[in-house]
C-alpha positions in Angstrom: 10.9 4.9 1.8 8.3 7.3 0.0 4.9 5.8 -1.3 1.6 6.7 -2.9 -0.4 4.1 -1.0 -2.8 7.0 0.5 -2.9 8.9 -3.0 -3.8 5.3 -4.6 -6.0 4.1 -1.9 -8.1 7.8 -1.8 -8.6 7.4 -5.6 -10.3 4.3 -5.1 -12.3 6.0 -2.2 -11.0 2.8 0.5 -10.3 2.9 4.0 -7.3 1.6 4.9 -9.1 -1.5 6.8 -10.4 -2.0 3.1 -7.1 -1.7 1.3 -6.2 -4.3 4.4 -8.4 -7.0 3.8 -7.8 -6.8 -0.1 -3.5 -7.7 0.8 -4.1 -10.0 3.5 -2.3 -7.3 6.2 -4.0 -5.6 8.8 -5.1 -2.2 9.0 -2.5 -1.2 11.4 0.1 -2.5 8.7 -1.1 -0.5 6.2 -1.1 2.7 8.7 2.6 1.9 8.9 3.4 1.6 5.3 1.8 5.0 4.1 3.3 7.1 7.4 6.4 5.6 5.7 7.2 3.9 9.0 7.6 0.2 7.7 9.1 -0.8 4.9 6.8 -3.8 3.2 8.3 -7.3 2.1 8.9 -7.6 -1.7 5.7 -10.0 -2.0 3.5 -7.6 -0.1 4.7 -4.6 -2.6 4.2 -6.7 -5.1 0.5 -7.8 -3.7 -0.1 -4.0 -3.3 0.8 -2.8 -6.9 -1.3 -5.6 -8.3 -4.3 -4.4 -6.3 -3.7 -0.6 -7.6 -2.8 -2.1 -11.3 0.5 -0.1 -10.9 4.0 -1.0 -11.2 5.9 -1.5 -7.8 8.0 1.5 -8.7 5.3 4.0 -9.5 3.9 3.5 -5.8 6.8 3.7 -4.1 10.3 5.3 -4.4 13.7 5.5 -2.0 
């Protein structure tokens, strides 16, 4: 699975420990998700396009 999570994260200028603590996940979680090694559960995709104000489909894509 494809994301924007670093694109999203780097226009907001946060660290991914930052973007972390903002979902609830930790930082290693996050590392995961954006080297597109870990697919995230439907809540925290949900949790993360509410954070960027972005639809769950515009940050990530099959």
């Amino acid at each position: 699975m494809k994301n924007k999570i670093k694109v999203f994260r780097a226009d907001k200028d946060w660290s991914q420990q930052e973007l972390a603590d903002a979902v609830g996940v930790s930082r290693q979680t996050i590392n995961a998700i954006e080297q597109g090694k870990y697919a995230p559960s439907l809540p925290l995709a949900l949790t993360l396009a509410k954070t960027f104000q972005t639809s769950v489909e515009e940050l990530f894509a099959l």
